[in-house]
N, C-alpha and C positions, 0 to 999 in steps of 0.2 A: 490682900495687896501684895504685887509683889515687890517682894527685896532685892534692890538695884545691889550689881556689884563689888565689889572693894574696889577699890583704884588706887591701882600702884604702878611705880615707874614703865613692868614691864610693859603692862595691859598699855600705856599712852604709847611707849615707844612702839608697838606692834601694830596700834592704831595708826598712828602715824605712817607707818613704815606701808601699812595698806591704804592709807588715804593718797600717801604718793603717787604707789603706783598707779593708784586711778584716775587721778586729778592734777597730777603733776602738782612742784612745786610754788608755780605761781598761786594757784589757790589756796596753801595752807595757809591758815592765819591759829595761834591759840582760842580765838572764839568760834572757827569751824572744826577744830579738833574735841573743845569743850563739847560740839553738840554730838559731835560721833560719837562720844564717852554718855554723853544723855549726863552729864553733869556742869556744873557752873565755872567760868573759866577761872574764875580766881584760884579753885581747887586747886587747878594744874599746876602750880604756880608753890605749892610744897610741897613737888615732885621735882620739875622743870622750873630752872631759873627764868628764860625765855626762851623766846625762836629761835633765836642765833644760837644757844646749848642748845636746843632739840634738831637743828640739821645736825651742828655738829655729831650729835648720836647717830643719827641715820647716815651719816658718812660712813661713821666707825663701823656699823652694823654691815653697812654695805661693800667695804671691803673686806670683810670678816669673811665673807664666803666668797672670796677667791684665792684659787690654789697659790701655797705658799712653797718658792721653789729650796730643793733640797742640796747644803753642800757637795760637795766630792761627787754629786752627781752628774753623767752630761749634761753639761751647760746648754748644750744646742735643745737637748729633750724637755729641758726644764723651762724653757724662755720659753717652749711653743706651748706647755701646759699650763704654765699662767697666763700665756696672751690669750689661748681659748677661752678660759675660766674666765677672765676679766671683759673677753669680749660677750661671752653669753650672760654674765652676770650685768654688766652699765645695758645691755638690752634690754634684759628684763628690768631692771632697776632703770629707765630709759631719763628719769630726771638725775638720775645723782651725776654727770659726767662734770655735769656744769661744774656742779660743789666740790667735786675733788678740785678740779684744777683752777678754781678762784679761791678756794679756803686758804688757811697754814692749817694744816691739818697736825694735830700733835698728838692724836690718843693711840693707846696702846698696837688698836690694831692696824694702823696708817704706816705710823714707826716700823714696829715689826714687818710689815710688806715690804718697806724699803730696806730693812735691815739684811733680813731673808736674804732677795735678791742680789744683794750690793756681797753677800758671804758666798753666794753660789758663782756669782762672776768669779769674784776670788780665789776663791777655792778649784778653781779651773786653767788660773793663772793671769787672769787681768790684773793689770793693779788695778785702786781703789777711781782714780782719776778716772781711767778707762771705762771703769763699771759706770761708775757715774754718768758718762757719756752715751754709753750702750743704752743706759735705764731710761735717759730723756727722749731717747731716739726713738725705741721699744712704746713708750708709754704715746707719746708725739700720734705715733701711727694709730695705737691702738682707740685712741680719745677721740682724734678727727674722723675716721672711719667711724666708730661708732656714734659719734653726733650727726656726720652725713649720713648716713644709713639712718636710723628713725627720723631724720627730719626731711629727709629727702622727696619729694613733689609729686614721685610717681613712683607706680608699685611695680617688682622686676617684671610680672607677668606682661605689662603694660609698654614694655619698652618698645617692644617693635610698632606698636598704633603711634607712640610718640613721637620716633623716630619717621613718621610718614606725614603727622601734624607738623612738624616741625622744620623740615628738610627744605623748605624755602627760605629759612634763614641762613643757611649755609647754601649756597651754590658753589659748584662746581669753579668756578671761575675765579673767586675771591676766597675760599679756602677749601683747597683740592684735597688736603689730607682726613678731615673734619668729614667732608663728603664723601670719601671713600669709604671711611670707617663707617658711615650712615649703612649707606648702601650695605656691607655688609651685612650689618643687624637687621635692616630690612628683609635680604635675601636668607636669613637666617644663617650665614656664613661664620657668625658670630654673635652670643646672644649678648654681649656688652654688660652684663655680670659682675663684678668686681666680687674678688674671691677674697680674703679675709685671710687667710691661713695662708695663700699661695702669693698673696704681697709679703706679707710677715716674714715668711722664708726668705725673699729677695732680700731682707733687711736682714738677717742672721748672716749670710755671707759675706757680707762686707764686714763682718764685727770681728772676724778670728784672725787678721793681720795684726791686732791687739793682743794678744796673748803675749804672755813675755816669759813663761816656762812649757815645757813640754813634757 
C-alpha cells in the first residue's frame, strides 16, 4: 500500500496557492482543499486556523513575488519595475486582486511592499504624504487595469469583429467621437489595445511636481 504524504503547512499553502489559480477563489472552501491533499478536513485545521488565515497566506505569498523597489534609486525606474512585476504577477495570480484591495492586509510581506516603496519615493525626495498619494494613484491604475483585463468580455485579437457587431449601437449621429474611434479599429487605423506600461508612464509624469529636494 501506498504511504500518503506528510502534510504540513507548506504542502496546504502550495496546494492552495495551485488550486486558485485554477479555480479561482470562489471555489475554495477547506473541504475542497482537504480533497486535493486526499486527506480529511479537520486535519487542516492543525496547520490552518481557517479560510480567512489561509487567503490571508495567499495574499502574503502573492505579493512576495513582486519586485520590491530600491532607495536612492531612480524613482521613475523603480515605480515602472514594480508596476510590471505587479501587473504580470495579479495576472497570473488573476484571483488575488480582489484580496488585496478588500483585506487589511498586515503580514510581513504586504508591510514590507508598502514600506519599500513609500522609502524609495523618499529617498528621491517626496515627502512621506506625497508618497502616500503617488502609491494610491500607482496601485488605483495598476488594480483596475488588471481586473479589467482578465475579466474583460472579448479577447484583443477579437476587437475588430466586435467593433463591426457592435457599431449600431453607436451611430454616427448620437455619438460622433465613440464612432470615429470605431471606424478606426475597424479600418485597422487603430487596433484599440490599451497598453499597460504606456498609461503607467502618463501617470509617472504628473507625480515629479512633488518632489520637494533636488
Amino acid at each position: 500500500m501506498q504511504k500518503k504524504s506528510v502534510l504540513s503547512p507548506e504542502k496546504i499553502v502550495q496546494t492552495a496557492y495551485d488550486f486558485l489559480d485554477r479555480d479561482g477563489i470562489e471555489n475554495i472552501s477547506m473541504r475542497k482543499l482537504a480533497q486535493s491533499l486526499d486527506v480529511h478536513v479537520m486535519s487542516l485545521y492543525n496547520h490552518i486556523k481557517n479560510k480567512d488565515e489561509l487567503l490571508g497566506i495567499m495574499v502574503e505569498k502573492v505579493i512576495s513575488e513582486i519586485y520590491l523597489p530600491e532607495e536612492k534609486q531612480p524613482w521613475k525606474q523603480e515605480m515602472l519595475l514594480r508596476a510590471e512585476s505587479a501587473y504580470k504577477t495579479l495576472l497570473k495570480h488573476w484571483w488575488a486582486t480582489n484580496l488585496i484591495v478588500t483585506r487589511i492586509n498586515t503580514g510581513v510581506a504586504a508591510l514590507t511592499y508598502f514600506d519599500k516603496t513609500l522609502g524609495c519615493l523618499k529617498s528621491s525626495g517626496f515627502t512621506l504624504p506625497h508618497a502616500d498619494a503617488v502609491i494610491n494613484a500607482m496601485d488605483s491604475y495598476i488594480y483596475g487595469f488588471t481586473m479589467i483585463e482578465y475579466s474583460f468580455p472579448f479577447k484583443e485579437q477579437d476587437y475588430t469583429d466586435v467593433v463591426q457587431e457592435y457599431e449600431h449601437f453607436i451611430p454616427k449621429s448620437k455619438y460622433p467621437n465613440m464612432h470615429e474611434l470605431s471606424k478606426m479599429i475597424e479600418n485597422q487605423q487603430h487596433d484599440g489595445i490599451h497598453n499597460f506600461m504606456e498609461g503607467f508612464v502618463y501617470i509617472l509624469e504628473g507625480f515629479e511636481k512633488n518632489i520637494t529636494k533636488r
